[in-house]
ZAKE-786314 format. One record per residue (C-alpha): x, y, z; chain; residue in one letter. Coordinates in steps of 0.1 Angstrom, whole numbers, plus 5000, padded with zeros to 4 digits. Layout:
% residues N
<site px="X" py="Y" pz="Z" ch="A" aa="A"/>
...
***
This chain:
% residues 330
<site px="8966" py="8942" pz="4455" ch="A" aa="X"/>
<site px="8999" py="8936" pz="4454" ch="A" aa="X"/>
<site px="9020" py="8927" pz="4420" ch="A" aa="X"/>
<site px="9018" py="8892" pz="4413" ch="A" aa="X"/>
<site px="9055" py="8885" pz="4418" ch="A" aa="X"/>
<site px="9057" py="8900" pz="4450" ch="A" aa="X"/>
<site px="9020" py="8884" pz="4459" ch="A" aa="X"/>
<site px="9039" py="8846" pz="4452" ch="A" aa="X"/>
<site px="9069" py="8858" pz="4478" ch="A" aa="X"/>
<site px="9047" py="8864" pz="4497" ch="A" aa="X"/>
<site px="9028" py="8831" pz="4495" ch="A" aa="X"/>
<site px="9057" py="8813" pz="4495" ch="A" aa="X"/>
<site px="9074" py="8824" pz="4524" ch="A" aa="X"/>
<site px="9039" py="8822" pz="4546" ch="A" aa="X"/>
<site px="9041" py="8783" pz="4531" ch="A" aa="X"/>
<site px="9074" py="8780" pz="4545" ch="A" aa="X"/>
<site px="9068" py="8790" pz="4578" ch="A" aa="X"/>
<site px="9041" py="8765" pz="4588" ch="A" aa="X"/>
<site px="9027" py="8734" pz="4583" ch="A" aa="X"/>
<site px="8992" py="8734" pz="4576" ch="A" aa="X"/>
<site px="8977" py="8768" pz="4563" ch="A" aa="X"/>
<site px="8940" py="8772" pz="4555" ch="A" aa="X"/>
<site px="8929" py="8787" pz="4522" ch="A" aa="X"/>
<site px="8910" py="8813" pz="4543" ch="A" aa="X"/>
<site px="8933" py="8824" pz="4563" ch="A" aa="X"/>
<site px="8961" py="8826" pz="4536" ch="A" aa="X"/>
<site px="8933" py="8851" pz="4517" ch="A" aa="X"/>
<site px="8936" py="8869" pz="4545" ch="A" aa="X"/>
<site px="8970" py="8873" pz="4555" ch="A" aa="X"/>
<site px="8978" py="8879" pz="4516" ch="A" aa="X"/>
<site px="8947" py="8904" pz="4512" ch="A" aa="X"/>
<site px="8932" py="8885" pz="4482" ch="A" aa="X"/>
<site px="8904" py="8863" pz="4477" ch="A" aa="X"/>
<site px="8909" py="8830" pz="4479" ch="A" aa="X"/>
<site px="8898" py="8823" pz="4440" ch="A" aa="X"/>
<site px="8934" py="8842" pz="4438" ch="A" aa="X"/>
<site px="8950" py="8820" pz="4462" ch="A" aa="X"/>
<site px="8944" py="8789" pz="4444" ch="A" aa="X"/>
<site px="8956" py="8807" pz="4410" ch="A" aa="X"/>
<site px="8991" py="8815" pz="4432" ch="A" aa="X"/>
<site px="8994" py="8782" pz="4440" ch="A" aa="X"/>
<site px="8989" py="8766" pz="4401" ch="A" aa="X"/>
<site px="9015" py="8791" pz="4397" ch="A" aa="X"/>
<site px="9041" py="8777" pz="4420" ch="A" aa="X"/>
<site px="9033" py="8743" pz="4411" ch="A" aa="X"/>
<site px="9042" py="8749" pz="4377" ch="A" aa="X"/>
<site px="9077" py="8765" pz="4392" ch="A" aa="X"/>
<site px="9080" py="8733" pz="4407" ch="A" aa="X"/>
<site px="9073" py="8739" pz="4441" ch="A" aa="X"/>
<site px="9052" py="8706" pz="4456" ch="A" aa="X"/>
<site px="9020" py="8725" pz="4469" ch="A" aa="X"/>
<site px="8991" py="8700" pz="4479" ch="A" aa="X"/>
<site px="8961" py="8708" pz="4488" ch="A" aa="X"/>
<site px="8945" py="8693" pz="4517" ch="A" aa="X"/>
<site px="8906" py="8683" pz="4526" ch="A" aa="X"/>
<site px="8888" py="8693" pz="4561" ch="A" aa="X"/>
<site px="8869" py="8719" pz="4581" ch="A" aa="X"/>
<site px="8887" py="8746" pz="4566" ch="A" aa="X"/>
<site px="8907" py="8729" pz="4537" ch="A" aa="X"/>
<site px="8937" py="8743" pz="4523" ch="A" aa="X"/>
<site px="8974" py="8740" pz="4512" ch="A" aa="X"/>
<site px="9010" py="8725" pz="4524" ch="A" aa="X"/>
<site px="9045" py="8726" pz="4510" ch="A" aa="X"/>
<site px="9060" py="8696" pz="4511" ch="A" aa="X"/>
<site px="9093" py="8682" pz="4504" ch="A" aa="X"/>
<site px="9099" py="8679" pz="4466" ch="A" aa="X"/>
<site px="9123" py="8655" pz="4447" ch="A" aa="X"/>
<site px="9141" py="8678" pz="4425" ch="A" aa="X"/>
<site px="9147" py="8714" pz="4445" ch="A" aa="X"/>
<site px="9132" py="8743" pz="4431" ch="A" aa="X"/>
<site px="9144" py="8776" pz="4423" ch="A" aa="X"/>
<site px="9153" py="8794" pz="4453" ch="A" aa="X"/>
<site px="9130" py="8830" pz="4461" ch="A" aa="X"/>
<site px="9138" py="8854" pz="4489" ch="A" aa="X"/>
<site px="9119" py="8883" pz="4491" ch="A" aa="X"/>
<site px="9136" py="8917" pz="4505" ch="A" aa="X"/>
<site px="9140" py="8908" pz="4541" ch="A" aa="X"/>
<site px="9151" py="8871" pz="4538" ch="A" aa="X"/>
<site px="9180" py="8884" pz="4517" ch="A" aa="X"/>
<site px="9188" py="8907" pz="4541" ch="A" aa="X"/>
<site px="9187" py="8882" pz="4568" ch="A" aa="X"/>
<site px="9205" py="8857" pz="4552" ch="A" aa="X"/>
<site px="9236" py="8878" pz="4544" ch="A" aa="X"/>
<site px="9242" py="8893" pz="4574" ch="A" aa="X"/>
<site px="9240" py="8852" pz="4589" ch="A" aa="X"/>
<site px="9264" py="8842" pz="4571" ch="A" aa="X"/>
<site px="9286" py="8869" pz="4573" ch="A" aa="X"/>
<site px="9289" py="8861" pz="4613" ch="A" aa="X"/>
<site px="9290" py="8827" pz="4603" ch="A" aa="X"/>
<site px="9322" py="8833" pz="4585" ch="A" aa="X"/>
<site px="9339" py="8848" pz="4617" ch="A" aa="X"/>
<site px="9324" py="8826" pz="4643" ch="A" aa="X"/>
<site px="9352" py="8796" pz="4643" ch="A" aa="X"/>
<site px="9328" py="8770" pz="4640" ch="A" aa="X"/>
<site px="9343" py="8757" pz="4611" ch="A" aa="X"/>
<site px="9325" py="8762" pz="4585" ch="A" aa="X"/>
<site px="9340" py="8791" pz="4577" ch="A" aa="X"/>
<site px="9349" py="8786" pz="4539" ch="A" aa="X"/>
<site px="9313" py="8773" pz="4531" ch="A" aa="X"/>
<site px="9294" py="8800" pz="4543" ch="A" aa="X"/>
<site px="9315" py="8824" pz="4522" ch="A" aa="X"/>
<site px="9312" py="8802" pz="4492" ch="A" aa="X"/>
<site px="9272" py="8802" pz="4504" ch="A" aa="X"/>
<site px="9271" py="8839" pz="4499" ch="A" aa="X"/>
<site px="9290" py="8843" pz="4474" ch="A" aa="X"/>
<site px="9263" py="8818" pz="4457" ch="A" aa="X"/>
<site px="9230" py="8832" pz="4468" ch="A" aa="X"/>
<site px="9243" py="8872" pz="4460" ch="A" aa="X"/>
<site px="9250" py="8855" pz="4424" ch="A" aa="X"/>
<site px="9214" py="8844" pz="4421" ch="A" aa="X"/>
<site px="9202" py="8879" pz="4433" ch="A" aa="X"/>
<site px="9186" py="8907" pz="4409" ch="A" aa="X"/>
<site px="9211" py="8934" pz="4408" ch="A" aa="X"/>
<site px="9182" py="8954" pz="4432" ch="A" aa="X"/>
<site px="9185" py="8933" pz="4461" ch="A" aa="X"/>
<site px="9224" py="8923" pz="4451" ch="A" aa="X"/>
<site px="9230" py="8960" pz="4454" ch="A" aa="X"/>
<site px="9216" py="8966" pz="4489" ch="A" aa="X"/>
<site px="9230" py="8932" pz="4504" ch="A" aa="X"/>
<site px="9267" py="8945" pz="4490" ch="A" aa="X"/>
<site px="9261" py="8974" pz="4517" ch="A" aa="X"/>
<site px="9257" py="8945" pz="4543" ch="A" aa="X"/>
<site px="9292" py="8948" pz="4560" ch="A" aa="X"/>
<site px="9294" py="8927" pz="4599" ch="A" aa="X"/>
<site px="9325" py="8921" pz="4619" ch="A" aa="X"/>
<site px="9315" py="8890" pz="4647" ch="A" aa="X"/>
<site px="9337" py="8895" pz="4676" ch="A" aa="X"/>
<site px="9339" py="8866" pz="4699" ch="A" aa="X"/>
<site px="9336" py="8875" pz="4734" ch="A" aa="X"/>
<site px="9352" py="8852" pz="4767" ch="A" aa="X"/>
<site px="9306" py="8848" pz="4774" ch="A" aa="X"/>
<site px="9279" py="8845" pz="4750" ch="A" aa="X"/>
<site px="9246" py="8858" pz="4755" ch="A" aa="X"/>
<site px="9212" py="8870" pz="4736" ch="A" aa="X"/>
<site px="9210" py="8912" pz="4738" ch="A" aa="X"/>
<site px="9180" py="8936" pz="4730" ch="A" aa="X"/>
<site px="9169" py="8934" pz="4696" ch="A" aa="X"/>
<site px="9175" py="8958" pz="4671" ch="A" aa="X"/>
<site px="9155" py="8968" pz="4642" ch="A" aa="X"/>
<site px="9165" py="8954" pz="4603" ch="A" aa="X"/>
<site px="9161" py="8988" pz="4589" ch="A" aa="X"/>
<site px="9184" py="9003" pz="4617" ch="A" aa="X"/>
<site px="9214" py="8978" pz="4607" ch="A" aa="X"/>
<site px="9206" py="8980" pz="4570" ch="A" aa="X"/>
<site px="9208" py="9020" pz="4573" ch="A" aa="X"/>
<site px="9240" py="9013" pz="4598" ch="A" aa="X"/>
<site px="9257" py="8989" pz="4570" ch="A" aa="X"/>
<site px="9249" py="9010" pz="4543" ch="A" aa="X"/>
<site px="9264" py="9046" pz="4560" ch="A" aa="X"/>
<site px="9294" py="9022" pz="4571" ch="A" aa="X"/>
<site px="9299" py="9011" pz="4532" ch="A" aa="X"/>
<site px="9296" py="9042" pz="4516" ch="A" aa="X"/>
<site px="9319" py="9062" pz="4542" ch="A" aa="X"/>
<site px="9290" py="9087" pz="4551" ch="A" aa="X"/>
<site px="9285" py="9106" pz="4582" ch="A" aa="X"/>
<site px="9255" py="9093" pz="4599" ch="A" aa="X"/>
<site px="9236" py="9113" pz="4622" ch="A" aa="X"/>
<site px="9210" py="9098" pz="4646" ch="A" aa="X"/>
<site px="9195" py="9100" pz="4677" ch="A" aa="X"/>
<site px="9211" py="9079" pz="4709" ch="A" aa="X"/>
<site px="9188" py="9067" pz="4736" ch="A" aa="X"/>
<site px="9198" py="9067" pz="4771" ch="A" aa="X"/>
<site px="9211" py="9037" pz="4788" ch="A" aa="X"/>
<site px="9181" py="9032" pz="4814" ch="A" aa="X"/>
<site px="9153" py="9037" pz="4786" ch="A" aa="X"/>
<site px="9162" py="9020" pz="4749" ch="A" aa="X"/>
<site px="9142" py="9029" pz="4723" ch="A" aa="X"/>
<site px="9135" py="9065" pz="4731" ch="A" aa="X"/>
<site px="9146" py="9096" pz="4723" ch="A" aa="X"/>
<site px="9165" py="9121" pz="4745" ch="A" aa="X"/>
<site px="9159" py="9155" pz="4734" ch="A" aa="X"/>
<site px="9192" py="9159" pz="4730" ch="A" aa="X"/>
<site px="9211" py="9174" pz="4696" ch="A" aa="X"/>
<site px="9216" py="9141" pz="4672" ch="A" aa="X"/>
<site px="9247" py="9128" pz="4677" ch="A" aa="X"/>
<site px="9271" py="9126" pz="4645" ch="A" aa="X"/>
<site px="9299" py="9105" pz="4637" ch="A" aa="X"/>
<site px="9318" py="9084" pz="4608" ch="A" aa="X"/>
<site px="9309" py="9045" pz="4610" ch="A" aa="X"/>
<site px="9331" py="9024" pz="4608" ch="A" aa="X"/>
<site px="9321" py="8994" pz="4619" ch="A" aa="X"/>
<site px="9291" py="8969" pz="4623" ch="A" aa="X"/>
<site px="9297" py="8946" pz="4653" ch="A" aa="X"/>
<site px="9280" py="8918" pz="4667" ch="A" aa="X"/>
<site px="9292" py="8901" pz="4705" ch="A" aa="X"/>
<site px="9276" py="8886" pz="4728" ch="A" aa="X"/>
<site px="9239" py="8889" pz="4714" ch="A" aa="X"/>
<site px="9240" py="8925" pz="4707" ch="A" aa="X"/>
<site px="9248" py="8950" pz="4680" ch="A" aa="X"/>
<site px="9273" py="8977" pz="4679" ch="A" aa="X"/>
<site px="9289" py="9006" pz="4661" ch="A" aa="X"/>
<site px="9322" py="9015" pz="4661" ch="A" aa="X"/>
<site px="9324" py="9050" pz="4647" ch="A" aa="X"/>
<site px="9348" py="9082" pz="4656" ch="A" aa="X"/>
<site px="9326" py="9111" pz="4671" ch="A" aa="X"/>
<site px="9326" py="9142" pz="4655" ch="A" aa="X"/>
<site px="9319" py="9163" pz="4690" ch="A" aa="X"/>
<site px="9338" py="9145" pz="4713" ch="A" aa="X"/>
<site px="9365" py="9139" pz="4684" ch="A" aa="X"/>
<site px="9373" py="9101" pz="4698" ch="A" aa="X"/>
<site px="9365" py="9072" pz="4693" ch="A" aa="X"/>
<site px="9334" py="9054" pz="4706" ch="A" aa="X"/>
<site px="9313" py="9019" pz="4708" ch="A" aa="X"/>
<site px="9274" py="9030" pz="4702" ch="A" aa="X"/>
<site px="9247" py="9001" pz="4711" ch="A" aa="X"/>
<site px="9228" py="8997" pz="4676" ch="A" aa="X"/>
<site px="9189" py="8993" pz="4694" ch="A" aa="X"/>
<site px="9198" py="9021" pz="4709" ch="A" aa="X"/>
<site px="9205" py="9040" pz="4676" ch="A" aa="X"/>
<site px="9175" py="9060" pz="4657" ch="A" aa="X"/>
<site px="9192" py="9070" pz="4625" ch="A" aa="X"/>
<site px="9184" py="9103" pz="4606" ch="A" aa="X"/>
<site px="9179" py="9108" pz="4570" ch="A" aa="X"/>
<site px="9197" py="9121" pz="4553" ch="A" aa="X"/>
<site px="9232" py="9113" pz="4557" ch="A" aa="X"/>
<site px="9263" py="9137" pz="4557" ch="A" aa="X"/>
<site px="9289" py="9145" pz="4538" ch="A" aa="X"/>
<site px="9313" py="9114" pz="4530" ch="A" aa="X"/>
<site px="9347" py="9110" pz="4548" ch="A" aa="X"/>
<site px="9383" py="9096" pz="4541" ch="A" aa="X"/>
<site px="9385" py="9059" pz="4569" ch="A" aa="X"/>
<site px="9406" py="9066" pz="4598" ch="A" aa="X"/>
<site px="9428" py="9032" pz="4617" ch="A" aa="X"/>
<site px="9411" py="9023" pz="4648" ch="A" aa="X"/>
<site px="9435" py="9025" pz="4673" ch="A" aa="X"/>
<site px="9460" py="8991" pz="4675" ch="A" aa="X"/>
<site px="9448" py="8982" pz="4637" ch="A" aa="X"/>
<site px="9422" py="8954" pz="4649" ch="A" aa="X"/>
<site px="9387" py="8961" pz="4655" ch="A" aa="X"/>
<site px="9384" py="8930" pz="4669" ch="A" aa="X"/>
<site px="9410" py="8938" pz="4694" ch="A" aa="X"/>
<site px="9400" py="8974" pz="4697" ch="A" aa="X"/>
<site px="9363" py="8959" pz="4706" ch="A" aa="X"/>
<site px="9377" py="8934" pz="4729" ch="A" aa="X"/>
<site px="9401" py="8961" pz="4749" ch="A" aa="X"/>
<site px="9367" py="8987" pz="4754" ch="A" aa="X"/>
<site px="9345" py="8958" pz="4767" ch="A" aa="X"/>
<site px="9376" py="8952" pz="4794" ch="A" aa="X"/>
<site px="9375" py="8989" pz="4808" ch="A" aa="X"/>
<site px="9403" py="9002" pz="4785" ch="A" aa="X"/>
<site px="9408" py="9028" pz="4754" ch="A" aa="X"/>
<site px="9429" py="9005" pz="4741" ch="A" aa="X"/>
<site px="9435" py="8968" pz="4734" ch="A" aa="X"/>
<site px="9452" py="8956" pz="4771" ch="A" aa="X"/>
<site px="9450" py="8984" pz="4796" ch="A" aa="X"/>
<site px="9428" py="8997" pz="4821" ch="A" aa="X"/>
<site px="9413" py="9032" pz="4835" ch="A" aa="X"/>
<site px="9416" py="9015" pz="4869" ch="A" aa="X"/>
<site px="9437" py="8988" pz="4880" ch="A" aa="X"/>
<site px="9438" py="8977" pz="4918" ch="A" aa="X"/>
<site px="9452" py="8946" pz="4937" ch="A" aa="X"/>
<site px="9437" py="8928" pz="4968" ch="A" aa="X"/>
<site px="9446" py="8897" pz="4985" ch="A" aa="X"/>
<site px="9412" py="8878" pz="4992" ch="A" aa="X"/>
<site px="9410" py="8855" pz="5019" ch="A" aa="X"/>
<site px="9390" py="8827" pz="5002" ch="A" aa="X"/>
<site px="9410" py="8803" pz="4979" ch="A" aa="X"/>
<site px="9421" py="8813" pz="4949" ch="A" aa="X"/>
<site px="9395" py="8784" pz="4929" ch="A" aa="X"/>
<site px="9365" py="8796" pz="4946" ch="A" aa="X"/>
<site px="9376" py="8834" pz="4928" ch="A" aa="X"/>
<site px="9386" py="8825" pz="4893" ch="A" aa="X"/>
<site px="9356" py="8812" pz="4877" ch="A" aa="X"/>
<site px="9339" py="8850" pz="4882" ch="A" aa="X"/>
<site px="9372" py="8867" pz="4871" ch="A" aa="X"/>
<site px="9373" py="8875" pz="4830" ch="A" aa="X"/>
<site px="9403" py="8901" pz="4825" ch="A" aa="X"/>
<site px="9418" py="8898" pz="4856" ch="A" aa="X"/>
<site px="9452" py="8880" pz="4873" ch="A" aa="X"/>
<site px="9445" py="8856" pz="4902" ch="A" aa="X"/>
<site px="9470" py="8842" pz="4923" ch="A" aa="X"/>
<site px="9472" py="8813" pz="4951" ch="A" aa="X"/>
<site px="9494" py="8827" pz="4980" ch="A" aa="X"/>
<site px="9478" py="8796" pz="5000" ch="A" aa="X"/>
<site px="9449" py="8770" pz="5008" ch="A" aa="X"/>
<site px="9423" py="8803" pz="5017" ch="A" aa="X"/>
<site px="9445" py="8832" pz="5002" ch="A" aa="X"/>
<site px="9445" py="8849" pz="4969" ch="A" aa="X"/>
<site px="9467" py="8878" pz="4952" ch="A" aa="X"/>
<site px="9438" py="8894" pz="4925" ch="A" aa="X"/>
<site px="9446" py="8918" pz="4903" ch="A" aa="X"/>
<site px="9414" py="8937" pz="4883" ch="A" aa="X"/>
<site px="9411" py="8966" pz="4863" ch="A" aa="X"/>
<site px="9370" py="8989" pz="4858" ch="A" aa="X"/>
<site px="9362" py="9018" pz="4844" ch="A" aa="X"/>
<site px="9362" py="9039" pz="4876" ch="A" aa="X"/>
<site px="9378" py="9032" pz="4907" ch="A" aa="X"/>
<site px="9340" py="9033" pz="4928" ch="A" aa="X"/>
<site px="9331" py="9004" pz="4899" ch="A" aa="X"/>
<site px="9365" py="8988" pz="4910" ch="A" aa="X"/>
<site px="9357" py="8989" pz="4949" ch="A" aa="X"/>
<site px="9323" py="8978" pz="4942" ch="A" aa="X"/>
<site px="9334" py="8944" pz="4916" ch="A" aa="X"/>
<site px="9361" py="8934" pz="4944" ch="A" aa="X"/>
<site px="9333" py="8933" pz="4975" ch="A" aa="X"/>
<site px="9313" py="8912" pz="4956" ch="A" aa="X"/>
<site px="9335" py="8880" pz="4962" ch="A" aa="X"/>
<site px="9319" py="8882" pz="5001" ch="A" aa="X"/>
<site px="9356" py="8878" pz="5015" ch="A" aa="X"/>
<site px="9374" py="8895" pz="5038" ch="A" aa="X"/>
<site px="9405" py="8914" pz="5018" ch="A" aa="X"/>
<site px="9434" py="8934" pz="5024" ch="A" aa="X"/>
<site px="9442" py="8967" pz="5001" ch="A" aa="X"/>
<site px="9474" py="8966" pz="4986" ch="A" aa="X"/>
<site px="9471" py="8991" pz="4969" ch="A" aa="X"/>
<site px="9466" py="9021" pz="4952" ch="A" aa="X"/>
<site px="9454" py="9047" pz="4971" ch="A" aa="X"/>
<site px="9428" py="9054" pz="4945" ch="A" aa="X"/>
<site px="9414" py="9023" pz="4953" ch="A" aa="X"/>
<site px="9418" py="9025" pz="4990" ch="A" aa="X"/>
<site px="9399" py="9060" pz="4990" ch="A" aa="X"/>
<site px="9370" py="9043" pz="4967" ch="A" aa="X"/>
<site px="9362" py="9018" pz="4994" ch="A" aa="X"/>
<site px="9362" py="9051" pz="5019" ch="A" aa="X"/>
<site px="9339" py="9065" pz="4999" ch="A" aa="X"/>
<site px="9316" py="9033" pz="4995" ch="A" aa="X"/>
<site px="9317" py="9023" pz="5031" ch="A" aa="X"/>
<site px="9301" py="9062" pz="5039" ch="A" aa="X"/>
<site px="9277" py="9059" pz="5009" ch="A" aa="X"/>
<site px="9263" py="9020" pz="5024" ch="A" aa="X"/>
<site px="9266" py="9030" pz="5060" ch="A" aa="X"/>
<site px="9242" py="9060" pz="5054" ch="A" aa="X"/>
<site px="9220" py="9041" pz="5036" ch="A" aa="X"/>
<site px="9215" py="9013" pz="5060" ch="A" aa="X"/>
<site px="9203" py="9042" pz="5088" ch="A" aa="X"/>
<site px="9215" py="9046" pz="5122" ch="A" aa="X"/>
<site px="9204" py="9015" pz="5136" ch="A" aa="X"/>
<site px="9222" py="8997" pz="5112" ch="A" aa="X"/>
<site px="9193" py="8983" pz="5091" ch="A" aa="X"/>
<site px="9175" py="8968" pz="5121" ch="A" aa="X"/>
***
């Protein structure tokens, strides 16, 4: 049976979640019988916390809204929770900016120096991209364990699933490198850390991230390249090594008009040469990628240029040709 203080977290936040909960079923959930439940919930009364009971089939309790607010109680993982929300808060530019730093700066003073402790190793950079989206999930432990090598300057080691299958391993060596960063855009979680093997710097997907214990040795903090991890961030996600340029960059001119292309076009330059013409300019990581992003705008184009990007469409036209079959896909 779990300690007393823990066992009233525990009831309390199972309070919190729903309506309605039956004294049975609490028992149950908390692992107690439910002469132990009713004790826990004298005891929260007395803290201040409205608990009625209710009459029926089943009978049991409800939280409901009290006059004077009671203490506030997180246990482990709500602290955890609630500091890395309003750390993104505080970099979001909704404007409320200032109160959500004044918010955590309240609730960590509030916190037992346990839990204030491992919340201070919370540290989350929000980077805003041009489209929001929801990404995989990604394990608390696994961003705690992130947040904590990133504060303490330790190399982390961990495993690194491939792309096609998250969440499993690869066989592979673990990877090591020196975190940085904790990143959040677009609905997913990221670590920007400099690689020990490949000795440059890279942008690791956390849920794709199995951490090993321990951690290494602790390092000195390198620049990322431009200063702005923001920027840096921002400059990866647009093909480039750095904020502003690109692997690849080719030009087209589209023969559809230039608003029909520039709602689908993030990072690149479009330009109205008439009422069904268009100059685009767009950079990828690879020039196949590049060749493959300009034939989805189902136009008919002409190749300015460069020749890297005219020998990528050679290469595509071969590779769709022979996969259609002699007769063409008939």
């Amino acid at each position: 049976m779990p300690k007393t203080s823990a066992r009233l977290l525990a009831l309390l936040s199972l309070l919190q979640a729903r309506r309605d909960w039956p004294g049975a079923l609490l028992a149950e959930r908390l692992d107690v019988s439910p002469r132990t439940v009713r004790r826990d919930v004298g005891r929260l009364r007395e803290l201040g916390y409205p608990v009625v009971a209710f009459k029926g089939p089943d009978g049991g309790y409800r939280l409901e809204a009290g006059t004077v607010p009671p203490p506030l109680l997180f246990d482990d993982e709500q602290a955890v929770a609630l500091t890395l929300a309003l750390q993104v808060v505080t970099t979001t530019g909704a404007g409320v900016e200032e109160a959500a730093a004044r918010a955590l700066t309240t609730v960590r003073q509030v916190m037992p120096a346990r839990l204030r402790h491992r919340v201070d190793s919370l540290r989350v950079t929000a980077v805003t991209p041009a489209a929001t989206g929801r990404g995989p999930g990604v394990d608390g432990g696994t961003l705690t364990a992130l947040s904590a090598a990133v504060h303490a300057h330790e190399v982390l080691r961990f495993d690194y699933a491939p792309a096609t299958v998250p969440g499993t391993g690869t066989g592979a060596p673990p990877r090591r490198a020196e975190p940085h960063h904790l990143v959040t855009r677009a609905g997913r979680w990221y670590l920007v850390a400099w690689d020990l093997d490949r000795e440059d710097w890279r942008t690791f997907r956390a849920d794709r991230i199995t951490p090993r214990v321990p951690t290494g040795p602790r390092f000195v903090p390198r620049e990322v390249p431009g200063g702005d991890v923001a920027g840096f961030v921002a400059g990866r996600f647009r093909g480039a090594d750095a904020p502003g340029g690109r692997p690849c960059q080719g030009e087209v001119v589209l023969r559809t008009a230039a608003a029909t292309v520039a709602p689908y076009v993030r990072d690149g330059l479009v330009e109205e040469l008439g009422p069904d013409r268009c100059r685009l300019v767009l950079g990828s990581w690879s020039w196949p990628a590049l060749a493959a992003d300009l034939g989805r705008f189902d136009a008919d184009f002409e190749i300015v240029g460069p020749d890297e990007l005219r020998s990528a469409f050679a290469r595509l036209a071969r590779r769709y040709a022979d996969a259609a079959g002699p007769d063409g896909g008939n």
